[in-house]
PDB file of N, CA, C and O in Angstrom, chain B, residues numbered from 101:
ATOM      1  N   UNK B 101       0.818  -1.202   0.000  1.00  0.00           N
ATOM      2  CA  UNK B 101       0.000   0.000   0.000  1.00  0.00           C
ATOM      3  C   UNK B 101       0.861   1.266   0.000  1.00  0.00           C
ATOM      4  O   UNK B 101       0.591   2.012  -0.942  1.00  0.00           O
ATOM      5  N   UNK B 102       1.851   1.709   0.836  1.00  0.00           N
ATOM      6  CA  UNK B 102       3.006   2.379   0.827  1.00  0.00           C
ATOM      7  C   UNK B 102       3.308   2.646  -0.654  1.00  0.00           C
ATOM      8  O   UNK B 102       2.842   3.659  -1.176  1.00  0.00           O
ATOM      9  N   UNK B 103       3.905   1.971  -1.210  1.00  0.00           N
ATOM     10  CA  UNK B 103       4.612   1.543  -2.639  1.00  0.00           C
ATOM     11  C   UNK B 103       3.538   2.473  -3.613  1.00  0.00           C
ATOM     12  O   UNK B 103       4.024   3.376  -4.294  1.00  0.00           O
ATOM     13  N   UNK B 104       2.022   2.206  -3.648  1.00  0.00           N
ATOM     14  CA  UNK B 104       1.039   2.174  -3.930  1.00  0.00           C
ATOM     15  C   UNK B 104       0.884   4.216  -4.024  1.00  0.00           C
ATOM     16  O   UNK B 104       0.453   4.799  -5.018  1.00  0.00           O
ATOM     17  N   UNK B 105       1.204   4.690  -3.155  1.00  0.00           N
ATOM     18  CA  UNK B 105       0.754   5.985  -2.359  1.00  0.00           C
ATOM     19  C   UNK B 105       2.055   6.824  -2.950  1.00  0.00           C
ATOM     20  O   UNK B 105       1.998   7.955  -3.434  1.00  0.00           O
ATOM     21  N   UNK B 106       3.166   6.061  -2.808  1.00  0.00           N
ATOM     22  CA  UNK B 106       4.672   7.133  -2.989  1.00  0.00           C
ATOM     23  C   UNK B 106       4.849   6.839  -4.459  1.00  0.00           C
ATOM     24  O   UNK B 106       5.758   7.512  -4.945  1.00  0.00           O
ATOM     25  N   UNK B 107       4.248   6.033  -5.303  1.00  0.00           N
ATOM     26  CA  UNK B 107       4.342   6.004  -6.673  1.00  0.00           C
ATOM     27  C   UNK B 107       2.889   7.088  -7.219  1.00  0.00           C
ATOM     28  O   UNK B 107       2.954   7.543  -8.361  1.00  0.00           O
ATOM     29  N   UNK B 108       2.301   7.253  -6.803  1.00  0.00           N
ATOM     30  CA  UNK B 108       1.016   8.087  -6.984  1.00  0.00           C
ATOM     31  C   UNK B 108       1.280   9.409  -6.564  1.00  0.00           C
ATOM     32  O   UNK B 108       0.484  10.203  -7.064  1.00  0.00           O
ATOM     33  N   UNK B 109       2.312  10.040  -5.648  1.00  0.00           N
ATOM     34  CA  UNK B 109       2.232  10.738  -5.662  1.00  0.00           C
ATOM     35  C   UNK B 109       3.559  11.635  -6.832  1.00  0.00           C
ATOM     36  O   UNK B 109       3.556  12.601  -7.595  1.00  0.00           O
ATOM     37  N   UNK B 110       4.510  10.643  -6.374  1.00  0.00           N
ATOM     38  CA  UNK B 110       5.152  10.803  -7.206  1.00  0.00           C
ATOM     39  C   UNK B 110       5.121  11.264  -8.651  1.00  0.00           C
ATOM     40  O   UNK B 110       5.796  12.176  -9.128  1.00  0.00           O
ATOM     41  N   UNK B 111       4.035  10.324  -9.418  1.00  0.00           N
ATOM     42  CA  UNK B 111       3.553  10.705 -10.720  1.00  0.00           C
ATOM     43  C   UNK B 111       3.393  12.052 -10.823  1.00  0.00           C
ATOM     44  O   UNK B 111       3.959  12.803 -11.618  1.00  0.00           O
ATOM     45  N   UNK B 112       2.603  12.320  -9.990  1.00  0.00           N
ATOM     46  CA  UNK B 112       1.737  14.213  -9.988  1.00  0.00           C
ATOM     47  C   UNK B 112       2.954  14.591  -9.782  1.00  0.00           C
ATOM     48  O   UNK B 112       3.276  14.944 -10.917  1.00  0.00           O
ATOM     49  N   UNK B 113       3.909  14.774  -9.083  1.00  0.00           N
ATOM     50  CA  UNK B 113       4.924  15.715  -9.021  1.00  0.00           C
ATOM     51  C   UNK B 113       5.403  16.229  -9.711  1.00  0.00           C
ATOM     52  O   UNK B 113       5.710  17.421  -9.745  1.00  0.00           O
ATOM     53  N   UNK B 114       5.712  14.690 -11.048  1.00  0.00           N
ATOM     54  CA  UNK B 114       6.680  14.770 -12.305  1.00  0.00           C
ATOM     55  C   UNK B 114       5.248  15.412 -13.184  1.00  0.00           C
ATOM     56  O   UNK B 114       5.544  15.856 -14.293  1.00  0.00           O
ATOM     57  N   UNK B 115       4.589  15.452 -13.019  1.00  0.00           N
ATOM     58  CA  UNK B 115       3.377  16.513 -13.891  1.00  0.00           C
ATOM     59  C   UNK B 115       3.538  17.256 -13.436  1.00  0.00           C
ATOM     60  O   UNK B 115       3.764  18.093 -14.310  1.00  0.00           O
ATOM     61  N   UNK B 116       3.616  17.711 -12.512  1.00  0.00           N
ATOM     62  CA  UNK B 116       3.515  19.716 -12.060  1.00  0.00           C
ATOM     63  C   UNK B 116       4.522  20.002 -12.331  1.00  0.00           C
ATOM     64  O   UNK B 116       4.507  21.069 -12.945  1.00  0.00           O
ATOM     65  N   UNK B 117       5.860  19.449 -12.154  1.00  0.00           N
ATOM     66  CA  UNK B 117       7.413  20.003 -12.278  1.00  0.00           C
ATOM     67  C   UNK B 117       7.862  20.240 -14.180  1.00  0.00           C
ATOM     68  O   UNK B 117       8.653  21.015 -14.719  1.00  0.00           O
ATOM     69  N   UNK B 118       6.652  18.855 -14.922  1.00  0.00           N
ATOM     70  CA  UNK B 118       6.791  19.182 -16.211  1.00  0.00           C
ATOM     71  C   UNK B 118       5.649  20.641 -16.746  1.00  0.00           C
ATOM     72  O   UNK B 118       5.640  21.345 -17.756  1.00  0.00           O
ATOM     73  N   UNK B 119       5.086  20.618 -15.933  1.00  0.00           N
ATOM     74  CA  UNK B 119       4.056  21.905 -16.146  1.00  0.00           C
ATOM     75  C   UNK B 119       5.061  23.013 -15.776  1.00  0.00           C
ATOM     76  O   UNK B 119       5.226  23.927 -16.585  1.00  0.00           O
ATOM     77  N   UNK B 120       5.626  23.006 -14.817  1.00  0.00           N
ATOM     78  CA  UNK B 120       6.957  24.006 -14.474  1.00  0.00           C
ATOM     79  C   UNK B 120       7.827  24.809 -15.242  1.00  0.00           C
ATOM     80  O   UNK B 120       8.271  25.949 -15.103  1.00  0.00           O
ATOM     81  N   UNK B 121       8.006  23.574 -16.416  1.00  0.00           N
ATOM     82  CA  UNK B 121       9.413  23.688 -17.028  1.00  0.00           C
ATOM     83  C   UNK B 121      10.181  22.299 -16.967  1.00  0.00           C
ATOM     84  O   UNK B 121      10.612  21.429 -17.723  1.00  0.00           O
ATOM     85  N   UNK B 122      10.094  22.617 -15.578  1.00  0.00           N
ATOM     86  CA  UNK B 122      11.660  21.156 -15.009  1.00  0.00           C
ATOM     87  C   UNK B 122      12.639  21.695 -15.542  1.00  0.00           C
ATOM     88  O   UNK B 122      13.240  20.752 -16.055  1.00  0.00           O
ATOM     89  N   UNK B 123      13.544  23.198 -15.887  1.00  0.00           N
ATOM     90  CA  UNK B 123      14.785  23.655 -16.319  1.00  0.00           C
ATOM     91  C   UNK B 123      15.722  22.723 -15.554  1.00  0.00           C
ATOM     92  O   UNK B 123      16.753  22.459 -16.173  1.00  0.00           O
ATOM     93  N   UNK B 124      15.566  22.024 -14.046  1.00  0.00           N
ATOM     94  CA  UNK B 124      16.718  21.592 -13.434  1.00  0.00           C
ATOM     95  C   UNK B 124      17.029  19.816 -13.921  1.00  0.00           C
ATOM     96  O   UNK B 124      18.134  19.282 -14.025  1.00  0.00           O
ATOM     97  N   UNK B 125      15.833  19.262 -14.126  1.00  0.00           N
ATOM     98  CA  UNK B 125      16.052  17.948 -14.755  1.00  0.00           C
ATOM     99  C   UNK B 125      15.257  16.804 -13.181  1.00  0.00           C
ATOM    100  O   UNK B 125      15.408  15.598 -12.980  1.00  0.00           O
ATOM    101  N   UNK B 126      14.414  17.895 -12.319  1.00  0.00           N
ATOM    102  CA  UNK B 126      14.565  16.900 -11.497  1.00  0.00           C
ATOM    103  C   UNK B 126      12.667  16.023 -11.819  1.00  0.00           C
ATOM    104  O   UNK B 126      12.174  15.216 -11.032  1.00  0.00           O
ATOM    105  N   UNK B 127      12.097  16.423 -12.916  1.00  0.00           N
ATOM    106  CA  UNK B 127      11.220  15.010 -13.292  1.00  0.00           C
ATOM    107  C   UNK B 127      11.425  13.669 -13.624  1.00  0.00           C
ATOM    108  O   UNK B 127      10.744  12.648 -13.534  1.00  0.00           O
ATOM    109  N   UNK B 128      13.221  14.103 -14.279  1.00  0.00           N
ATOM    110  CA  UNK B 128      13.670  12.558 -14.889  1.00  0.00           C
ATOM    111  C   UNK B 128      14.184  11.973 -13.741  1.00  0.00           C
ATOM    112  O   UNK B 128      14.144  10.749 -13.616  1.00  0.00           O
ATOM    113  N   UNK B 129      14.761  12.839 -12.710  1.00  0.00           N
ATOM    114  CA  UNK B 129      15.342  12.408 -11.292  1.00  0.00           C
ATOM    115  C   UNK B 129      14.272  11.285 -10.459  1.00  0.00           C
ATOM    116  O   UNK B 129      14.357  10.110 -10.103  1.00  0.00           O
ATOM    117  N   UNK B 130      13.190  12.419 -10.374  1.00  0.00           N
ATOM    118  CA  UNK B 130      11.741  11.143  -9.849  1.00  0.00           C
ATOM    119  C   UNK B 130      11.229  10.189 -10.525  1.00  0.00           C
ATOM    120  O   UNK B 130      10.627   9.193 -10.125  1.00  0.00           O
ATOM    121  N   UNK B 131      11.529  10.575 -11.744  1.00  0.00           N
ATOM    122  CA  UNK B 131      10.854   9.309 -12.517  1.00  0.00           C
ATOM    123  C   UNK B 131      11.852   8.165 -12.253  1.00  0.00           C
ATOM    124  O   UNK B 131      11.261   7.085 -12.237  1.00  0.00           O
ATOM    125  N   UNK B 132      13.629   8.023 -11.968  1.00  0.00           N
ATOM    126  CA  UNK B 132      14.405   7.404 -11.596  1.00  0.00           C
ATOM    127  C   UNK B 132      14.037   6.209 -10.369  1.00  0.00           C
ATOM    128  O   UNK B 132      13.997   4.982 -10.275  1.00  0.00           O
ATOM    129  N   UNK B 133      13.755   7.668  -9.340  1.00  0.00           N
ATOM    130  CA  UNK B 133      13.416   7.521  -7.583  1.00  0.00           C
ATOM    131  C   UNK B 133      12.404   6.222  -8.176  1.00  0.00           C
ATOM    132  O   UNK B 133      12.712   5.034  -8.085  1.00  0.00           O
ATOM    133  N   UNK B 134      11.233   6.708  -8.748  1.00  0.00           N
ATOM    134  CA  UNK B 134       9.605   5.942  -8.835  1.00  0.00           C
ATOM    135  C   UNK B 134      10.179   5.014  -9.761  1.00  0.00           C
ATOM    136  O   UNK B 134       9.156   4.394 -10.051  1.00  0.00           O
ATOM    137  N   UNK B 135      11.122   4.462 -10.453  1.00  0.00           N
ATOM    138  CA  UNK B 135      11.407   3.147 -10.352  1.00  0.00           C
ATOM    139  C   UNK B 135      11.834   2.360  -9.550  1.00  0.00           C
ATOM    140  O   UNK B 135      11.437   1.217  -9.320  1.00  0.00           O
ATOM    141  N   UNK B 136      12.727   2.977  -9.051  1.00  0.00           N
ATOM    142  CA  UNK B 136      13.827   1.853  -7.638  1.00  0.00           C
ATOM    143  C   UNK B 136      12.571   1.669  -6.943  1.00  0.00           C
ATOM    144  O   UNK B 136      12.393   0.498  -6.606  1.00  0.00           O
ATOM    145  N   UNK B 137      11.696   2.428  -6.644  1.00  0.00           N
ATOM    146  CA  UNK B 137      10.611   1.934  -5.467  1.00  0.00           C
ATOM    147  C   UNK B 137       9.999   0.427  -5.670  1.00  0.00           C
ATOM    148  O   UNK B 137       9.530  -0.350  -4.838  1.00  0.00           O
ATOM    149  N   UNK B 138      10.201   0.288  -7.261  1.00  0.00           N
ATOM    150  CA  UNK B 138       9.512  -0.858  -7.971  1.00  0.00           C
ATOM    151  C   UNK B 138      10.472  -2.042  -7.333  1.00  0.00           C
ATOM    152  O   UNK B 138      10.065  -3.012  -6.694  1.00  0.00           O
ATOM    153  N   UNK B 139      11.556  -1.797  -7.589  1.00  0.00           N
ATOM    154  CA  UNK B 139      13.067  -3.008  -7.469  1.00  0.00           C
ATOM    155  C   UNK B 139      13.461  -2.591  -5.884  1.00  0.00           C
ATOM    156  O   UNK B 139      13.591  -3.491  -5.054  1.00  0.00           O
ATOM    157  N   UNK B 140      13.609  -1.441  -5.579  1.00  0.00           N
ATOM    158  CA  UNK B 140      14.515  -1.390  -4.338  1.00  0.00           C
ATOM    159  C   UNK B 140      14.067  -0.591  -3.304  1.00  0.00           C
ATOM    160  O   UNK B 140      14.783   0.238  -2.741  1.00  0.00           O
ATOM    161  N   UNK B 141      12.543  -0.875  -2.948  1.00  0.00           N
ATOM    162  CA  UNK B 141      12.549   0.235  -2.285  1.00  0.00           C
ATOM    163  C   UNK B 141      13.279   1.093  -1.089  1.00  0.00           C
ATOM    164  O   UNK B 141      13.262   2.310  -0.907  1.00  0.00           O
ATOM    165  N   UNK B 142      13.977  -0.023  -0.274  1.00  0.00           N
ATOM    166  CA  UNK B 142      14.855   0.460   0.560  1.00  0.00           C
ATOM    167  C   UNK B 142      15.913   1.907   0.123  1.00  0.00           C
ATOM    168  O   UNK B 142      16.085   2.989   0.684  1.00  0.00           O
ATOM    169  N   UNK B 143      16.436   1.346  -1.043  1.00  0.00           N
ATOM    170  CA  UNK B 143      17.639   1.792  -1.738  1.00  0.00           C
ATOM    171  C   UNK B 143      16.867   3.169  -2.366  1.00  0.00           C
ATOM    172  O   UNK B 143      17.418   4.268  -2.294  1.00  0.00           O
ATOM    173  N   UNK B 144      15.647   3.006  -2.935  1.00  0.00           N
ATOM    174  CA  UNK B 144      14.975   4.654  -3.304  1.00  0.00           C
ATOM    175  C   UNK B 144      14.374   5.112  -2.601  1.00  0.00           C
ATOM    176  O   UNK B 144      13.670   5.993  -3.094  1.00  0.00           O
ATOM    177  N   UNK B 145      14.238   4.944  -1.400  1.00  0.00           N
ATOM    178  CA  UNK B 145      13.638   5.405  -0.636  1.00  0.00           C
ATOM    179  C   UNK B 145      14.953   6.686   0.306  1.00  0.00           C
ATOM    180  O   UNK B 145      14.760   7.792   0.812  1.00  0.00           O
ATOM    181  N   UNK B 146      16.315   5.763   0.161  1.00  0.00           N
ATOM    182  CA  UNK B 146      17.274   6.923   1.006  1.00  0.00           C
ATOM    183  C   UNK B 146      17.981   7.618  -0.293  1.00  0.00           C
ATOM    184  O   UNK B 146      18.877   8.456  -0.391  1.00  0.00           O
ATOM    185  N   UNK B 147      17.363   7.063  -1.040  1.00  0.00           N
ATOM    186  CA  UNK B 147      18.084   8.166  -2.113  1.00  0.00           C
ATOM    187  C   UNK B 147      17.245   9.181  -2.128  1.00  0.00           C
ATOM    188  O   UNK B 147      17.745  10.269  -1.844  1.00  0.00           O
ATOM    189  N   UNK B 148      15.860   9.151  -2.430  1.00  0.00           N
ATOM    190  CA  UNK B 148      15.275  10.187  -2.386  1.00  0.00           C
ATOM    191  C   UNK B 148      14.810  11.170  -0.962  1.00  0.00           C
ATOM    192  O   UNK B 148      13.987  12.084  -0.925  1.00  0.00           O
ATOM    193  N   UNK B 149      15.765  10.538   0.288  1.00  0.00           N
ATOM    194  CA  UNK B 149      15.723  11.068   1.481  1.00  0.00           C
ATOM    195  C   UNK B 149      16.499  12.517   1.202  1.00  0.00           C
ATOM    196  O   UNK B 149      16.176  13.662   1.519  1.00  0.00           O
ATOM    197  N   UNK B 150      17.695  11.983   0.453  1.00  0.00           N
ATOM    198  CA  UNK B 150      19.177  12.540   0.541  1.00  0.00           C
ATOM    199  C   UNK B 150      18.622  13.615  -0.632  1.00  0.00           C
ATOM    200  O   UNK B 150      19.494  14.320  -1.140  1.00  0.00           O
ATOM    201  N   UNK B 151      17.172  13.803  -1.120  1.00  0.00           N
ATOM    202  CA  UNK B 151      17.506  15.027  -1.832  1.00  0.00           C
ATOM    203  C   UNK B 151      16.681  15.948  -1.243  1.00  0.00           C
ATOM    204  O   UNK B 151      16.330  16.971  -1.830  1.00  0.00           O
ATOM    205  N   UNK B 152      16.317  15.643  -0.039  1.00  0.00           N
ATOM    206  CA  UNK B 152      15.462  16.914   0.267  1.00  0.00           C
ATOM    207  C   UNK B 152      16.059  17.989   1.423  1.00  0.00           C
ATOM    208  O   UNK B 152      15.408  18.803   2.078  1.00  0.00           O
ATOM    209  N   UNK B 153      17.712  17.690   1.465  1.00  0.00           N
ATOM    210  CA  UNK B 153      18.718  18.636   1.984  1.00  0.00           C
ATOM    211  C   UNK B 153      19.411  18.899   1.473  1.00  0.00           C
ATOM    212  O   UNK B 153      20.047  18.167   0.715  1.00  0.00           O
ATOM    213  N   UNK B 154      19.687  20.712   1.774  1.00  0.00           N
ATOM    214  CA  UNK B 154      21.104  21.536   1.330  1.00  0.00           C
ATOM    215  C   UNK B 154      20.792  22.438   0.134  1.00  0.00           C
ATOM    216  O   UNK B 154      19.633  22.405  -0.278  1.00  0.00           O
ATOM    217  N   UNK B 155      21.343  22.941  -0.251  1.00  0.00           N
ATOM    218  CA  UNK B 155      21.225  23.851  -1.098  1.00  0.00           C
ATOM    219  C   UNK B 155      20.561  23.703  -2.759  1.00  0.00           C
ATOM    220  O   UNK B 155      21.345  23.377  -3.651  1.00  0.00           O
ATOM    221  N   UNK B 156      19.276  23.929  -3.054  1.00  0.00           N
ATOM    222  CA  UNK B 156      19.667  23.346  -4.801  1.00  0.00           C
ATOM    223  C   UNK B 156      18.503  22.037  -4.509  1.00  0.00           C
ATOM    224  O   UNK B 156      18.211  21.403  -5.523  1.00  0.00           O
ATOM    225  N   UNK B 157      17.945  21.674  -3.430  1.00  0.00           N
ATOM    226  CA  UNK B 157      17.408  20.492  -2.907  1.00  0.00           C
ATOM    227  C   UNK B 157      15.914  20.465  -3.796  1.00  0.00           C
ATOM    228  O   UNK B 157      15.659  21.190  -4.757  1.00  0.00           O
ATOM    229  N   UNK B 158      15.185  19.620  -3.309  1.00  0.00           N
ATOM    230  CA  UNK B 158      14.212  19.226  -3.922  1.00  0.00           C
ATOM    231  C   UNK B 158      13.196  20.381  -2.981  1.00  0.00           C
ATOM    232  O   UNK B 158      12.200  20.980  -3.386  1.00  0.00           O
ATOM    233  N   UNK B 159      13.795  20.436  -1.702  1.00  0.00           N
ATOM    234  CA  UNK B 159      12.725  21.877  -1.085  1.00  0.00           C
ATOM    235  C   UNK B 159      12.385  22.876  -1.492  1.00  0.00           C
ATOM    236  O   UNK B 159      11.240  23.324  -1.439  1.00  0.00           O
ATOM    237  N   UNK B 160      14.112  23.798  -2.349  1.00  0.00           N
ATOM    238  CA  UNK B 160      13.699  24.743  -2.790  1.00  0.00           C
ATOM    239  C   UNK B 160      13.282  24.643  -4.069  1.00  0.00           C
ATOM    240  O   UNK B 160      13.862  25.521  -4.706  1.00  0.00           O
ATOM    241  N   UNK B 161      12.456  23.915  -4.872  1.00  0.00           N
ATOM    242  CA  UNK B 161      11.785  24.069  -6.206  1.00  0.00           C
ATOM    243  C   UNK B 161      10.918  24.883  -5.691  1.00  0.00           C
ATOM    244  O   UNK B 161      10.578  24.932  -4.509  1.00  0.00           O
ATOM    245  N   UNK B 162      10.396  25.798  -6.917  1.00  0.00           N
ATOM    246  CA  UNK B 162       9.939  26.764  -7.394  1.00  0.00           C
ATOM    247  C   UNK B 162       9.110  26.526  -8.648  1.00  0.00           C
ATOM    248  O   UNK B 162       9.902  26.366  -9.577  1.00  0.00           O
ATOM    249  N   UNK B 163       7.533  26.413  -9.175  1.00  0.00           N
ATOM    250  CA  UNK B 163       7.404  25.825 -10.352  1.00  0.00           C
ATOM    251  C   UNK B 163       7.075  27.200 -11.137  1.00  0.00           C
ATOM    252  O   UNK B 163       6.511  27.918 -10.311  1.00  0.00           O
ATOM    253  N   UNK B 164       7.154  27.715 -12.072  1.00  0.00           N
ATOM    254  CA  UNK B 164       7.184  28.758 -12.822  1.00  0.00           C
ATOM    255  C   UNK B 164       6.521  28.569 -14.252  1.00  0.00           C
ATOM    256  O   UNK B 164       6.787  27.542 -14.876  1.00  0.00           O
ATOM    257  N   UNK B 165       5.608  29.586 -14.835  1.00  0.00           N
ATOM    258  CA  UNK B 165       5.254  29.118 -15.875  1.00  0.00           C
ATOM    259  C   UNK B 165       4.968  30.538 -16.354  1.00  0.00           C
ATOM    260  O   UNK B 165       4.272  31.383 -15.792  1.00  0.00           O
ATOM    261  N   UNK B 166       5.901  30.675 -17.950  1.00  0.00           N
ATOM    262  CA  UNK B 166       5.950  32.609 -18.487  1.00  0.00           C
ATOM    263  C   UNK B 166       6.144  33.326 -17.625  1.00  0.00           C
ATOM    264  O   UNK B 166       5.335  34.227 -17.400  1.00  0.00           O
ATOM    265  N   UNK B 167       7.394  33.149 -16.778  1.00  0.00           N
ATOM    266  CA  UNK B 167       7.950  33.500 -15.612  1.00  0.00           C
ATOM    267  C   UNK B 167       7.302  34.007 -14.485  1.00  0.00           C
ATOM    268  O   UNK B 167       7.787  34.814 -13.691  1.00  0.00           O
ATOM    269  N   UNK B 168       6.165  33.496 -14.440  1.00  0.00           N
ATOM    270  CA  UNK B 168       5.525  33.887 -13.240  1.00  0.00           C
ATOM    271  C   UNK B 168       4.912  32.574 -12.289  1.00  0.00           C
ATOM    272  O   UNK B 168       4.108  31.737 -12.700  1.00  0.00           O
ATOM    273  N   UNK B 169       5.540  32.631 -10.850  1.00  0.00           N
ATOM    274  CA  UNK B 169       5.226  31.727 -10.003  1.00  0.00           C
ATOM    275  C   UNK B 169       3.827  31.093 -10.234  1.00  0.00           C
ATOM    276  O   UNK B 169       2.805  31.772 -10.129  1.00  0.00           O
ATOM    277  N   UNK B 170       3.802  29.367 -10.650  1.00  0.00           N
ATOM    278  CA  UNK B 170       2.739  28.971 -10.786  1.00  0.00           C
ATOM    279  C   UNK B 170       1.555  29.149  -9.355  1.00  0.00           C
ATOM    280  O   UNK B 170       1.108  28.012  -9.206  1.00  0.00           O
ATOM    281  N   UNK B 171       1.190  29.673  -8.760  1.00  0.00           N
ATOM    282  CA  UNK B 171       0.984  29.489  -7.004  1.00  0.00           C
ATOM    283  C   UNK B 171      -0.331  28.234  -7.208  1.00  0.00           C
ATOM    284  O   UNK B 171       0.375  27.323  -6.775  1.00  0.00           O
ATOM    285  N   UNK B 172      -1.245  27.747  -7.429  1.00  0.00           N
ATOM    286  CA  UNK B 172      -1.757  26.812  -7.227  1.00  0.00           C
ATOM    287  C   UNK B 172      -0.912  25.532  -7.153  1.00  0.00           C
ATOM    288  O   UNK B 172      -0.863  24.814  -6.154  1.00  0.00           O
ATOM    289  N   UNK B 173      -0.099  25.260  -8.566  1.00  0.00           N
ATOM    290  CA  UNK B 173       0.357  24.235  -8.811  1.00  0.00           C
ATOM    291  C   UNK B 173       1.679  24.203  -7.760  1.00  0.00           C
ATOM    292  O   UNK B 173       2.065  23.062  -7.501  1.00  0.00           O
ATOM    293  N   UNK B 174       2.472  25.378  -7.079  1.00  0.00           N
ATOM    294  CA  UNK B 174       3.227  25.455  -5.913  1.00  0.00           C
ATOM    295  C   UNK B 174       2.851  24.802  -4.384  1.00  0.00           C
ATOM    296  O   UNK B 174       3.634  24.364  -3.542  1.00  0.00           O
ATOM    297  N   UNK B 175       1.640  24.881  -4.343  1.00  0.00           N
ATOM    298  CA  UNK B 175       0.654  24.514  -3.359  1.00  0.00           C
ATOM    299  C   UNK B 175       0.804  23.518  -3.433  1.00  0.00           C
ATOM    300  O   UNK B 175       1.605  23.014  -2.646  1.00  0.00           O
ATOM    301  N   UNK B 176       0.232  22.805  -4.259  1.00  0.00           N
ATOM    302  CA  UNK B 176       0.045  21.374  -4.358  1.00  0.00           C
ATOM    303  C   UNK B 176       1.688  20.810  -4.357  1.00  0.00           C
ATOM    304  O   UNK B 176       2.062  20.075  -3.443  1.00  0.00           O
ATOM    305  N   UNK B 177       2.361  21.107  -5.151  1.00  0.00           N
ATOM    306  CA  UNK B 177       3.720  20.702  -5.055  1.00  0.00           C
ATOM    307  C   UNK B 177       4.551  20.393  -3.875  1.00  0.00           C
ATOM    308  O   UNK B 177       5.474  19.607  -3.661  1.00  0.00           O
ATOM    309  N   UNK B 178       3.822  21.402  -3.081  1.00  0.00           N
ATOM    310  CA  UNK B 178       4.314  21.744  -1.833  1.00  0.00           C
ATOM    311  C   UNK B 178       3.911  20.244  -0.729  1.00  0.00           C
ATOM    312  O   UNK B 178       4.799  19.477  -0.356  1.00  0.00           O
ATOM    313  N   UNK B 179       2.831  20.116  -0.453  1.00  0.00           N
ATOM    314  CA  UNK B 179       1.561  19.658   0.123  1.00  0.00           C
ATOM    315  C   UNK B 179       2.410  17.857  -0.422  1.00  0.00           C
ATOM    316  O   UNK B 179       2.436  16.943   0.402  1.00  0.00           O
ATOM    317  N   UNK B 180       2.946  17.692  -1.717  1.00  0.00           N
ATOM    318  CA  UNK B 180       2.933  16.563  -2.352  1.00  0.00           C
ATOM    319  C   UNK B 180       4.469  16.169  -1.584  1.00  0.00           C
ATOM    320  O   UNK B 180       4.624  15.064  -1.065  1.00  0.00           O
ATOM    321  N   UNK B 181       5.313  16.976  -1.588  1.00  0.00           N
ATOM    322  CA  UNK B 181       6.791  16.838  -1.383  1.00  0.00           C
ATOM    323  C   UNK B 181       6.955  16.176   0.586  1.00  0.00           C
ATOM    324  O   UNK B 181       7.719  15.362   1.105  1.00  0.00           O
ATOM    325  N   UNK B 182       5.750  17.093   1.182  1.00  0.00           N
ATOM    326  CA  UNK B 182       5.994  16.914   2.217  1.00  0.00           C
ATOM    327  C   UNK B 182       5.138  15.487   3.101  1.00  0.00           C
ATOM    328  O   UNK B 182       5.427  14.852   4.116  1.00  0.00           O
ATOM    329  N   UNK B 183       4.036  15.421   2.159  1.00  0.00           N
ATOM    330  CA  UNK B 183       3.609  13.615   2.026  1.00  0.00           C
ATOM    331  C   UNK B 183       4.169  13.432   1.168  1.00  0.00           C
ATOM    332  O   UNK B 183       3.601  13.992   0.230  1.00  0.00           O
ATOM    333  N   UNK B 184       5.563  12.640   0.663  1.00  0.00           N
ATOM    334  CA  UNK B 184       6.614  12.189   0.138  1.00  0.00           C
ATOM    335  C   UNK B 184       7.062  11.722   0.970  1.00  0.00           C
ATOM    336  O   UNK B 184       7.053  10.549   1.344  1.00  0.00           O
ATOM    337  N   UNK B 185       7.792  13.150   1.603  1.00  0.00           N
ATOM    338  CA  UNK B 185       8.904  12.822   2.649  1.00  0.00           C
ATOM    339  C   UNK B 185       8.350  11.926   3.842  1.00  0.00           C
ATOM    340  O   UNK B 185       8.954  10.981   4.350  1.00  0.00           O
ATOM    341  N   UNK B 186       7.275  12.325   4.142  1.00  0.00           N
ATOM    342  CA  UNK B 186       6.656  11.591   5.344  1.00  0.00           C
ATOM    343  C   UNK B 186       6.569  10.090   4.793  1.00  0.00           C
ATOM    344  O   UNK B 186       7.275   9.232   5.322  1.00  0.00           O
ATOM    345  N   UNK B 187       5.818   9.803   3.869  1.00  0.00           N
ATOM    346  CA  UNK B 187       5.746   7.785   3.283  1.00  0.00           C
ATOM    347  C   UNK B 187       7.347   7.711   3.501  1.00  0.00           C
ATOM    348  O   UNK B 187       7.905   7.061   4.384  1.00  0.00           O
ATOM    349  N   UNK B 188       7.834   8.335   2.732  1.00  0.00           N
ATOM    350  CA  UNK B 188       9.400   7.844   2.229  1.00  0.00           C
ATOM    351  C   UNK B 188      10.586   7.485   3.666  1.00  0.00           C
ATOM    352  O   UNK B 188      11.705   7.014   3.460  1.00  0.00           O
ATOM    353  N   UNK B 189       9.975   7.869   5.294  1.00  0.00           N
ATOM    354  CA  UNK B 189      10.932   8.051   6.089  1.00  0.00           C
ATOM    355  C   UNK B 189      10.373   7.149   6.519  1.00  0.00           C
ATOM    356  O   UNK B 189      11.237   6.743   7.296  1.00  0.00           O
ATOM    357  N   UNK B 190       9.435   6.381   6.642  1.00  0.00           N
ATOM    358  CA  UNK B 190       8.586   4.937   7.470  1.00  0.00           C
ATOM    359  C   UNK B 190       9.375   3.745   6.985  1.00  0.00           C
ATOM    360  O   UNK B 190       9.068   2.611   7.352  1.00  0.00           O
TER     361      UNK B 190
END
């Protein structure tokens, strides 16, 4: 069920971040993460721990669209990252 929830949310992410832009590359990054979950979840699960610190992180995304802050789709982005992190640390 886990597996089930962090691949679902996952999906939407890599949609809002491609609605974004994604200038940084990090949809192909999750789409990476949301395989290992398939094969390893242990192993994608601390990988995708290790990106939500430090500078450049998966926190500070920003989704932008005709250079102006998407704010709905930020919301949700927001809301999605932090039930992420929460499945992803159990």
């Amino acid at each position: 069920m886990k597996i089930k929830n962090i691949d679902s949310t996952l999906k939407r992410m890599i949609e809002l971040l491609r609605m974004g832009g994604d200038v940084e590359g990090w949809a192909v990054a999750l789409e990476g993460i949301r395989a290992d979950f398939h094969s390893d979840p242990k192993y994608a699960s601390s990988k995708l721990m290790s990106m939500y610190g430090g500078m450049g992180s998966l926190n500070d995304l920003v989704l932008y669209g005709d250079g102006q802050a998407l704010v709905v789709e930020n919301n949700e982005f927001d809301f999605l990252r932090a039930q992420l992190y929460e499945l992803a640390k159990r």
